[in-house]
MARBA-3410 file (N, C-alpha, C, O; in Angstrom, 1 decimal):
179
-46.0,23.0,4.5,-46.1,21.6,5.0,-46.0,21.6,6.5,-45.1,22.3,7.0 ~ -47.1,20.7,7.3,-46.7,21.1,8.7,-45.3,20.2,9.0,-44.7,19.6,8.2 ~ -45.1,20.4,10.4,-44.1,19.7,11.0,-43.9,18.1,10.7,-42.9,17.4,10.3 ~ -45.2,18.0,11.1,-45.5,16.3,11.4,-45.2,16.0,9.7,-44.4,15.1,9.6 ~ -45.5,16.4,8.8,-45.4,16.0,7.0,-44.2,15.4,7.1,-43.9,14.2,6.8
-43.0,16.7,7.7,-42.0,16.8,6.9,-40.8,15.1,8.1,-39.7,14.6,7.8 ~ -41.6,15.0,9.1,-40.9,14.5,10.1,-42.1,13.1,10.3,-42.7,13.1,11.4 ~ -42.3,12.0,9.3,-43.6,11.1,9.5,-43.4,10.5,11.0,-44.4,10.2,11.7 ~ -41.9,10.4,11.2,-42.0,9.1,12.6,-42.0,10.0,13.7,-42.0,9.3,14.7 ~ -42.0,11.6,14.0,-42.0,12.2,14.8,-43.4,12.0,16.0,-43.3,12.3,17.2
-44.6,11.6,15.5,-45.1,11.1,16.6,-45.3,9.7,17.2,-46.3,9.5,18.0 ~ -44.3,8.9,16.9,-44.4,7.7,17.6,-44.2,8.0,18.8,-44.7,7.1,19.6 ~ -43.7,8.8,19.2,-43.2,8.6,21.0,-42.1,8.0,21.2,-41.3,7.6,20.4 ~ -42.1,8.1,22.4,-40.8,7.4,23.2,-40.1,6.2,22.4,-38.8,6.1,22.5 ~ -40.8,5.2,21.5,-40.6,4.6,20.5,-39.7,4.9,19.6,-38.7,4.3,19.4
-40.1,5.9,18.8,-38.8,6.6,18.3,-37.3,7.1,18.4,-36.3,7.0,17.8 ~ -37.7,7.8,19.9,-36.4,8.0,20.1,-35.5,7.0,20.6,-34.3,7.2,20.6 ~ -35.9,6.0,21.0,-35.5,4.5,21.5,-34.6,4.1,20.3,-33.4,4.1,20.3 ~ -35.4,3.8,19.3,-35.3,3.4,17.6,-33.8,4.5,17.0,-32.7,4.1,16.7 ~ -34.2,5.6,17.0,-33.0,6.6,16.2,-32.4,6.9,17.5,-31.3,6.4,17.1
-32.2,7.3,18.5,-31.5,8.0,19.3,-30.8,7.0,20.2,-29.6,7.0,20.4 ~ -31.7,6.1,20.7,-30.8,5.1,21.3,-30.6,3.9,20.9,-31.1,2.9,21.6 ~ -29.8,3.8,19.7,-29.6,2.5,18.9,-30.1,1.8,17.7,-30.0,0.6,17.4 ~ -30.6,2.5,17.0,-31.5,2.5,15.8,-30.6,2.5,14.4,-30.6,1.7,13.4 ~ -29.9,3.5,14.7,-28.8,3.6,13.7,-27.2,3.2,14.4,-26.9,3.2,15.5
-26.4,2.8,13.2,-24.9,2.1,13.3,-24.5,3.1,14.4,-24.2,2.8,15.6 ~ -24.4,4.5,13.9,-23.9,5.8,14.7,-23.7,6.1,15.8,-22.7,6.6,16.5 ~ -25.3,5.7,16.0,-25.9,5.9,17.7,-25.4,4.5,18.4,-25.3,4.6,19.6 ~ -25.1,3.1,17.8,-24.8,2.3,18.7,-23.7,2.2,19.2,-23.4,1.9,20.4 ~ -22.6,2.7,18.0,-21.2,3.3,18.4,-21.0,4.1,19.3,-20.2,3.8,20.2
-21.9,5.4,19.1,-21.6,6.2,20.3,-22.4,5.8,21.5,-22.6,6.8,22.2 ~ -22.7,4.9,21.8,-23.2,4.6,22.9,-22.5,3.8,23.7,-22.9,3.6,24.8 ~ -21.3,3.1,23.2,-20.2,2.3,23.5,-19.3,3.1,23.6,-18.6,2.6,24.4 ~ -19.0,3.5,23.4,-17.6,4.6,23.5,-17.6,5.7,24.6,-18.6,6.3,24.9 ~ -16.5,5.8,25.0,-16.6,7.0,26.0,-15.8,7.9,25.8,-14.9,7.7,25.0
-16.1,9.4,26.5,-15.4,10.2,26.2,-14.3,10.3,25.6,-14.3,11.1,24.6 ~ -13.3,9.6,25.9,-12.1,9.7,25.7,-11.8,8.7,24.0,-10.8,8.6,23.3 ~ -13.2,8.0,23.8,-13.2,7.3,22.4,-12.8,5.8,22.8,-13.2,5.0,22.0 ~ -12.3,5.3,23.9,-12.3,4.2,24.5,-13.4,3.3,24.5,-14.3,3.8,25.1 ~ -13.7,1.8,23.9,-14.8,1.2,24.2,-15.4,1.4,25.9,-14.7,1.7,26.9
-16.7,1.1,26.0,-17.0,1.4,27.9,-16.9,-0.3,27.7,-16.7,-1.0,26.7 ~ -17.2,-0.4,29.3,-17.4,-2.0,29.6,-18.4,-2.3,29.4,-19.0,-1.3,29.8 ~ -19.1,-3.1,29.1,-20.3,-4.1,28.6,-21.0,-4.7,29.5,-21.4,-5.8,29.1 ~ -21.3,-4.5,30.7,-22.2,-4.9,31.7,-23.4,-6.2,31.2,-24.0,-6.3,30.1 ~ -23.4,-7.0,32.3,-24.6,-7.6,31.5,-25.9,-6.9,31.8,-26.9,-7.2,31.3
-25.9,-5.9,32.6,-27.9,-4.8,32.7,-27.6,-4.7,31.3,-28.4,-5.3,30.5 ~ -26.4,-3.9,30.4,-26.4,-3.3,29.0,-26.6,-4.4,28.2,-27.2,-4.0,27.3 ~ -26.4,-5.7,28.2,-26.2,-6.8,27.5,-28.2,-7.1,27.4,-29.0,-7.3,26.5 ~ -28.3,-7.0,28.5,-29.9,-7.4,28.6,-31.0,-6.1,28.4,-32.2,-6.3,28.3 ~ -30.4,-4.9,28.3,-31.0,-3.5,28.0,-30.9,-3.1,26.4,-31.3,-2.1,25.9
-30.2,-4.4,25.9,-29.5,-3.5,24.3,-30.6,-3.8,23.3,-31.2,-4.9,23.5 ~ -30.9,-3.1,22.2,-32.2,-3.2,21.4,-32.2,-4.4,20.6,-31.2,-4.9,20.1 ~ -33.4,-4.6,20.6,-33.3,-6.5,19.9,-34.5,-6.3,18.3,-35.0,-7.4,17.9 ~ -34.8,-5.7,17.9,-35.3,-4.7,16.9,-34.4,-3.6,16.1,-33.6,-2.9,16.8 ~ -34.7,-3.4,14.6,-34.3,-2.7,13.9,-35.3,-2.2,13.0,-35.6,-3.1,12.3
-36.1,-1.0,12.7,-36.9,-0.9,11.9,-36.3,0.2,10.7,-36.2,1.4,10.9 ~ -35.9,-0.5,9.3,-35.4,0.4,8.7,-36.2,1.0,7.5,-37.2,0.2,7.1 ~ -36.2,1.9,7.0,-37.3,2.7,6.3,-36.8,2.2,4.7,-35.6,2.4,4.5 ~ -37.3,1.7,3.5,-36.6,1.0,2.4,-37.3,2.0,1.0,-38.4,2.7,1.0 ~ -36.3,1.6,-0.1,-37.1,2.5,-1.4,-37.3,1.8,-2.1,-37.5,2.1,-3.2
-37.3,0.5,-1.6,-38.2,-0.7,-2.5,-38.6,-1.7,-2.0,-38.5,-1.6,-0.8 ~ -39.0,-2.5,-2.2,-40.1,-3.1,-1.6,-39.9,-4.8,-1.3,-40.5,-5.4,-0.4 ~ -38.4,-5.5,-2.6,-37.9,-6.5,-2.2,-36.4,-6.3,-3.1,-36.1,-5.7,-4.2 ~ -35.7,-7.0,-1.8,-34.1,-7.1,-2.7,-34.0,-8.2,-3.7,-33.0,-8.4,-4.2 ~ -34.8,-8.8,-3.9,-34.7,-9.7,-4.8,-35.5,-9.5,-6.3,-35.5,-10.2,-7.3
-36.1,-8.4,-6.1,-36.6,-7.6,-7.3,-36.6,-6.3,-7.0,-37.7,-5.9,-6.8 ~ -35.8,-5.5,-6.9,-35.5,-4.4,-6.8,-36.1,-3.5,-7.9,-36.9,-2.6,-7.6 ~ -35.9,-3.7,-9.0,-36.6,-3.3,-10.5,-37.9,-3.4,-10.6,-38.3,-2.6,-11.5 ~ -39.0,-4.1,-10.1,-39.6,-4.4,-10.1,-40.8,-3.7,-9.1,-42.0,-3.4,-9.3 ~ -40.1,-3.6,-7.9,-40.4,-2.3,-6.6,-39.9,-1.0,-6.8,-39.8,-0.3,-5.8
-39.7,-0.5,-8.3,-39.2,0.7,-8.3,-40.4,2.0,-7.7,-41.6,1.9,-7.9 ~ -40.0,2.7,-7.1,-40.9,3.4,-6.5,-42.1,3.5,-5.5,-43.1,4.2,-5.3 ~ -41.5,2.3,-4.7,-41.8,1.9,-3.5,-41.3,2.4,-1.8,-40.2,2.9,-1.5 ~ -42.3,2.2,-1.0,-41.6,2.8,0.4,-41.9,1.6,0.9,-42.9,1.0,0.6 ~ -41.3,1.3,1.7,-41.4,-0.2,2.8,-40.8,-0.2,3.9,-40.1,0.8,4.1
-40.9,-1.2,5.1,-40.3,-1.1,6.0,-39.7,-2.3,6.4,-40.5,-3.3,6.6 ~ -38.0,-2.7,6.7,-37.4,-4.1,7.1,-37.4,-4.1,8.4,-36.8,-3.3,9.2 ~ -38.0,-4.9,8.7,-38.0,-5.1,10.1,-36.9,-6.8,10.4,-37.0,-7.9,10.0 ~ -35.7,-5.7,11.3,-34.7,-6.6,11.5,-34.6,-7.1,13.5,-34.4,-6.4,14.5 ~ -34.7,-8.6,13.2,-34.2,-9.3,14.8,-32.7,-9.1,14.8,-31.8,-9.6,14.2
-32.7,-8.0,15.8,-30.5,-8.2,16.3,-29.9,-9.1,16.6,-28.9,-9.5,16.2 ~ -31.0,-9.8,17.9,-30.2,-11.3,18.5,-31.0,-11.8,18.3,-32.1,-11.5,18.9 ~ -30.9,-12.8,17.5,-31.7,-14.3,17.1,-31.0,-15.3,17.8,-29.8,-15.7,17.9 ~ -32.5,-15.8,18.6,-32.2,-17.2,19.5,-31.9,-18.8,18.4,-31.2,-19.8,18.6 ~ -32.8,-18.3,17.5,-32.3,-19.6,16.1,-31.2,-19.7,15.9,-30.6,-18.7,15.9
-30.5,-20.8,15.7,-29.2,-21.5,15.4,-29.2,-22.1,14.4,-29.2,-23.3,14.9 ~ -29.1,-22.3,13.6,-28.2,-23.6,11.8,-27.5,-24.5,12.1,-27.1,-25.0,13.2 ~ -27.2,-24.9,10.7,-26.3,-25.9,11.0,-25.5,-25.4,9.4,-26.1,-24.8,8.5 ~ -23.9,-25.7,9.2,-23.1,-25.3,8.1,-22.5,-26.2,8.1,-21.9,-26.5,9.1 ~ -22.5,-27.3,7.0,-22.0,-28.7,7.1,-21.4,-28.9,5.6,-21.9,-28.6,4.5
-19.9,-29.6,5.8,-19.3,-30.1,4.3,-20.1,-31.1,3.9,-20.4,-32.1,4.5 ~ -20.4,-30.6,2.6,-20.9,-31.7,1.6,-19.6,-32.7,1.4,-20.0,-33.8,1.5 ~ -18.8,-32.7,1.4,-17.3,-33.6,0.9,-16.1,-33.3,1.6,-15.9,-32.6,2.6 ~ -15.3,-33.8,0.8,-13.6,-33.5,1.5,-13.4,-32.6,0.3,-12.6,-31.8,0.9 ~ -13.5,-32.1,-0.8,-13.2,-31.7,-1.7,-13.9,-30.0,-0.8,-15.0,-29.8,-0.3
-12.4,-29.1,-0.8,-12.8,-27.6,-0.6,-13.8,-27.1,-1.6,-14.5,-26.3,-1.0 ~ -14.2,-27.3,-2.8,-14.5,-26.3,-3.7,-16.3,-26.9,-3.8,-17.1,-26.4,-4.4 ~ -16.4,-27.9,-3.0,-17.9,-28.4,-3.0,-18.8,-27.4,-2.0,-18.4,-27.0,-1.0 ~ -20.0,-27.3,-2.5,-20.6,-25.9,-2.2,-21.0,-26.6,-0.2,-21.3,-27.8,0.1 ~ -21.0,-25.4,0.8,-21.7,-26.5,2.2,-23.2,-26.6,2.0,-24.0,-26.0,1.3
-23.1,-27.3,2.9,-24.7,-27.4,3.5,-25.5,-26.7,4.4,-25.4,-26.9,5.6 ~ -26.2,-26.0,4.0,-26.4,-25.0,5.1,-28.1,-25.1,5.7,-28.9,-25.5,4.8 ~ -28.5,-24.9,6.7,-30.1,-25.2,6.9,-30.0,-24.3,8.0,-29.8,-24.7,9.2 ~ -30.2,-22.3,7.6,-30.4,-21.5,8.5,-31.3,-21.8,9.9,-31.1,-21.5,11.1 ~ -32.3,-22.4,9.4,-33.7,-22.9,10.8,-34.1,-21.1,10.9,-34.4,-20.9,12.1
-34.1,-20.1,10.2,-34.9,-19.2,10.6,-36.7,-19.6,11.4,-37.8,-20.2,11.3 ~ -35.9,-18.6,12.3,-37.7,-18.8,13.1,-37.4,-20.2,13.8,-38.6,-20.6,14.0 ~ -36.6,-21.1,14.3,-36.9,-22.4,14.5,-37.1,-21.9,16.5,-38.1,-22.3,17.1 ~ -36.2,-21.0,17.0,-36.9,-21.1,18.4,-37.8,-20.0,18.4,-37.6,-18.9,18.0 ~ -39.0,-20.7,19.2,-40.1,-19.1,19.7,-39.9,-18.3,20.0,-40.4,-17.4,19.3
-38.9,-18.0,21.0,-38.7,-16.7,21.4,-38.1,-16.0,20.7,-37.6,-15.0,21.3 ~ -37.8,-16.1,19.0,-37.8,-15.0,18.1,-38.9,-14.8,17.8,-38.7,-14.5,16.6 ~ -40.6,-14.7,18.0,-41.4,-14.2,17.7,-41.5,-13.2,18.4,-41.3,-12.1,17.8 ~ -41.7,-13.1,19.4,-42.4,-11.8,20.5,-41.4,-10.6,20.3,-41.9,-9.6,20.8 ~ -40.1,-10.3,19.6,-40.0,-8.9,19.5,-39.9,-9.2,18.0,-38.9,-8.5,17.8
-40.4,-9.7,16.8,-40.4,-9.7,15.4,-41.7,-8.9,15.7,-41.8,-7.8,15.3 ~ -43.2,-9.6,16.7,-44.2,-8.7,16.9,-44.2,-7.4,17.1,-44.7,-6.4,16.5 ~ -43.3,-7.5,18.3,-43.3,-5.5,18.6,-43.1,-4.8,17.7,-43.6,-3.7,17.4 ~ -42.2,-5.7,16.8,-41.6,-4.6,15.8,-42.7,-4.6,14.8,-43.3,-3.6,14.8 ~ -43.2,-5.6,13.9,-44.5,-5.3,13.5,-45.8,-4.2,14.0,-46.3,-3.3,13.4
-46.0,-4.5,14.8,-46.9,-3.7,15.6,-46.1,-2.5,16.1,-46.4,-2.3,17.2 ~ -45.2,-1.6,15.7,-44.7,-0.5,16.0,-44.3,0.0,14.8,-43.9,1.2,14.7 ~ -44.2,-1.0,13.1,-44.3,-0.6,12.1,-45.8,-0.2,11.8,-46.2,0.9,11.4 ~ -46.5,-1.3,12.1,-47.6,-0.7,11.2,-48.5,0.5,12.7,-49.7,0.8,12.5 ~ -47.9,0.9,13.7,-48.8,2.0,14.4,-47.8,3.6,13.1,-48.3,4.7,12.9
-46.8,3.3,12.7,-45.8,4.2,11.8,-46.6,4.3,10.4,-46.5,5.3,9.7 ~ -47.2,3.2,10.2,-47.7,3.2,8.8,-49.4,4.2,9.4,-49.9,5.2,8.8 ~ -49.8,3.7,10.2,-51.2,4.4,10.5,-50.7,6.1,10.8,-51.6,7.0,10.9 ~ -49.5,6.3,11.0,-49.5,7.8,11.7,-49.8,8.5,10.6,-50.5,9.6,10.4 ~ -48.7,7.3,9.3,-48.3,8.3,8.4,-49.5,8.4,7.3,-49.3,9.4,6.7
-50.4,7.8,7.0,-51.8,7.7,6.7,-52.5,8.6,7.2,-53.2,9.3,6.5 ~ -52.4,8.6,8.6,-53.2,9.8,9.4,-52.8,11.2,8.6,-53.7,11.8,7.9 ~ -51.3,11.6,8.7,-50.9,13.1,8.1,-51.4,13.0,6.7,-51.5,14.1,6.2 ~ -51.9,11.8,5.7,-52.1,12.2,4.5,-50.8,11.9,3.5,-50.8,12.5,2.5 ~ -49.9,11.0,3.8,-49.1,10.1,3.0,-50.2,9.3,1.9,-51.3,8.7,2.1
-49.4,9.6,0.7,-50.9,8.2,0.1,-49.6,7.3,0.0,-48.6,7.3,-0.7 ~ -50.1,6.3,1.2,-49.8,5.0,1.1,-50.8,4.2,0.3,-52.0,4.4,0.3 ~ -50.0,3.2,-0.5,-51.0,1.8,-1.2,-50.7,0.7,-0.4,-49.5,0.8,0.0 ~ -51.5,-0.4,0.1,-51.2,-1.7,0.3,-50.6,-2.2,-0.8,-51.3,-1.9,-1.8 ~ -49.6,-3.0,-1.1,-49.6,-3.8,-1.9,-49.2,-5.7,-1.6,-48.6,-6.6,-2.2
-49.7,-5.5,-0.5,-49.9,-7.1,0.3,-51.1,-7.0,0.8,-51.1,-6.0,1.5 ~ -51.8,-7.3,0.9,-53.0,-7.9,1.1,-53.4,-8.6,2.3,-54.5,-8.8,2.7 ~ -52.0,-9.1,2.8,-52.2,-10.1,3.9,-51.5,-9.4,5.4,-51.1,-9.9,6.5 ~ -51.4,-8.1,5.0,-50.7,-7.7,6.1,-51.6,-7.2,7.3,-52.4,-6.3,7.1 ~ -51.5,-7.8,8.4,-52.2,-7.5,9.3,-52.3,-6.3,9.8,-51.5,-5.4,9.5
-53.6,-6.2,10.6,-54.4,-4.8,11.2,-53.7,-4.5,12.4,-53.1,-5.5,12.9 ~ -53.6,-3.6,13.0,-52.7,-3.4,14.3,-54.1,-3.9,15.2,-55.3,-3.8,15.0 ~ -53.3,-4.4,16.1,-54.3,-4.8,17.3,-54.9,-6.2,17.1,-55.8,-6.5,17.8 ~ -54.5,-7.0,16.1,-54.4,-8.4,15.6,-53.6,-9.3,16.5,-52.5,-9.0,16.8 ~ -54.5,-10.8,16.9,-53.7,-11.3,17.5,-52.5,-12.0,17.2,-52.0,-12.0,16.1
-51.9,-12.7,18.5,-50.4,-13.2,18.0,-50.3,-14.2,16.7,-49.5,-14.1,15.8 ~ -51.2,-15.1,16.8,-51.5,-16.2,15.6,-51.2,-15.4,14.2,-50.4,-15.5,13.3 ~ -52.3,-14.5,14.7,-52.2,-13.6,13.0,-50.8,-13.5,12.6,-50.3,-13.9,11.6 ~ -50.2,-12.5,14.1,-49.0,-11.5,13.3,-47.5,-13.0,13.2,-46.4,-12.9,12.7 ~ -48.1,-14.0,13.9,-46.9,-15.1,13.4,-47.3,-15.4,12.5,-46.2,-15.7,12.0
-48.1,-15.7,11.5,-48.0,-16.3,10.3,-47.7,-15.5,9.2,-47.1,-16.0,8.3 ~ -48.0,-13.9,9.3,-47.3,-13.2,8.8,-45.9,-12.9,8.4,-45.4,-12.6,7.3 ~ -45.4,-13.0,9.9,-43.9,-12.9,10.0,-42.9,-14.0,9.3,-41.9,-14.0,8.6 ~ -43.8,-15.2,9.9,-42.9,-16.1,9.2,-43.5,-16.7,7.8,-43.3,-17.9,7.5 ~ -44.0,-16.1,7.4,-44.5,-16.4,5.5,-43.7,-15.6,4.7,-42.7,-15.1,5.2
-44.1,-15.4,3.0,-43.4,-15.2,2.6,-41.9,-14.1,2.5,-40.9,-14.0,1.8 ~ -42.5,-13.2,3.6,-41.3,-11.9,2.9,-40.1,-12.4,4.5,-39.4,-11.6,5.1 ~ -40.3,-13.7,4.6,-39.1,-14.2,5.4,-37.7,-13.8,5.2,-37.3,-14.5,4.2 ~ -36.7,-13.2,5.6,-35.6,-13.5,5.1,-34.5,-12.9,6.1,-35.1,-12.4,7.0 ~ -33.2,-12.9,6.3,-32.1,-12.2,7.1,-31.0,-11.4,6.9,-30.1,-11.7,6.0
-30.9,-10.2,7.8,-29.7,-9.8,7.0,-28.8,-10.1,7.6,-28.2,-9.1,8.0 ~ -28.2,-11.6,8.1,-27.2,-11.6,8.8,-26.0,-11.9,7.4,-26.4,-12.3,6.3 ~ -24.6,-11.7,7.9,-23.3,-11.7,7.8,-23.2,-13.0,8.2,-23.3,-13.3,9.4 ~ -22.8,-14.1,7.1,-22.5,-15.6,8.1,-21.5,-15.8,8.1,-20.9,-15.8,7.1 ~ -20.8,-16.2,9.3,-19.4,-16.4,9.7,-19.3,-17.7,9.7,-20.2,-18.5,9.8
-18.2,-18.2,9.6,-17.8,-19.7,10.1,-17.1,-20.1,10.8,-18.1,-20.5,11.5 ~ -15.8,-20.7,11.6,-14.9,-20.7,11.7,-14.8,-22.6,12.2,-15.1,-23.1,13.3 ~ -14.4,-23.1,11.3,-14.3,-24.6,11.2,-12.8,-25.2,10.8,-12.0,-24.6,10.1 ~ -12.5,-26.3,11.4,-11.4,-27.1,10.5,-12.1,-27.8,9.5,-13.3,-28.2,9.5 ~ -11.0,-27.8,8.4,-12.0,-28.3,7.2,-11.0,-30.0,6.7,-9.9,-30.0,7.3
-11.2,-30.8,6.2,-11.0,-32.2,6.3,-10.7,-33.2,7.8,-10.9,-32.8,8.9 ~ -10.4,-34.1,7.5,-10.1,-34.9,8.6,-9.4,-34.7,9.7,-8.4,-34.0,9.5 ~ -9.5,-35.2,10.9,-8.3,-35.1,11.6,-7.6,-36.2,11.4,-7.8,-37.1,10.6 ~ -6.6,-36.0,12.2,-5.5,-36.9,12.3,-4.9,-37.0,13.6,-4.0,-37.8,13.8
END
């Protein structure tokens, strides 16, 4: 098996090692905050405005919501780190045990499109490499855009059906009335 078989994302380029080496994985972002001595470094805003706003993770199925169903699938999640979109988390009642209100607004500001694109367009140049070496990849969407498609295209994509987040939602509210 040559090199490139055993190693598919090895010719992305500089892309790659961006992705796995400098911040791709939990590992790498830790150790890139820490210093020598294991001490957090200080957090500059160049680092705050330099830090990766993309996640491209490699999956063995195809949706979390049918897992069984995608058995034997290869896919790729493409995750926004810092999302400019904001929600809203609101009490249905005074009663604690009543479920909230919640209205994520995924996608509601623009400027979460332009790096959901890169990352699209740096998935699917990964999907053409690996095609190139002789992976048998299947489509099994139909609607997934061609690399080098314009922005219209790759926004309706992004925000149609395989929409979703993996964020952790926090809250931190007082809950009934004041006084």
């Amino acid at each position: 098996m040559a090199h490139t078989q055993e190693r598919p994302f090895s010719d992305v380029g500089p892309e790659y090692d961006f992705i796995i080496v400098g911040g791709g994985t939990a590992g790498a972002v830790v150790a890139n905050h820490l210093s020598a001595h294991g001490r957090p470094k200080e957090i500059t805003k160049t680092k705050m405005d330099t830090r990766p706003n993309i996640e491209i993770m490699p999956m063995t199925y195809d949706s979390p919501e049918h897992p069984a169903k995608s058995r034997g699938i290869f896919s790729f999640l493409n995750v926004l780190l810092h999302s400019k979109s904001r929600g809203t988390v609101r009490l249905h009642s005074s009663d604690p045990s009543d479920s909230l209100i919640t209205d994520p607004k995924y996608l509601s500001n623009p400027n979460d499109y332009a790096p959901l694109r890169s990352s699209l367009e740096l998935t699917l140049r990964i999907r053409e490499n690996m095609v190139e070496q002789g992976y048998p990849l299947i489509e099994l969407d139909l609607d997934i855009p061609e690399p080098g498609e314009d922005d219209a295209s790759l926004d309706r994509f992004i925000s149609g059906k395989r929409n979703r987040t993996t964020y952790h939602y926090f809250l931190d509210m007082s809950n009934g009335s004041r006084q």
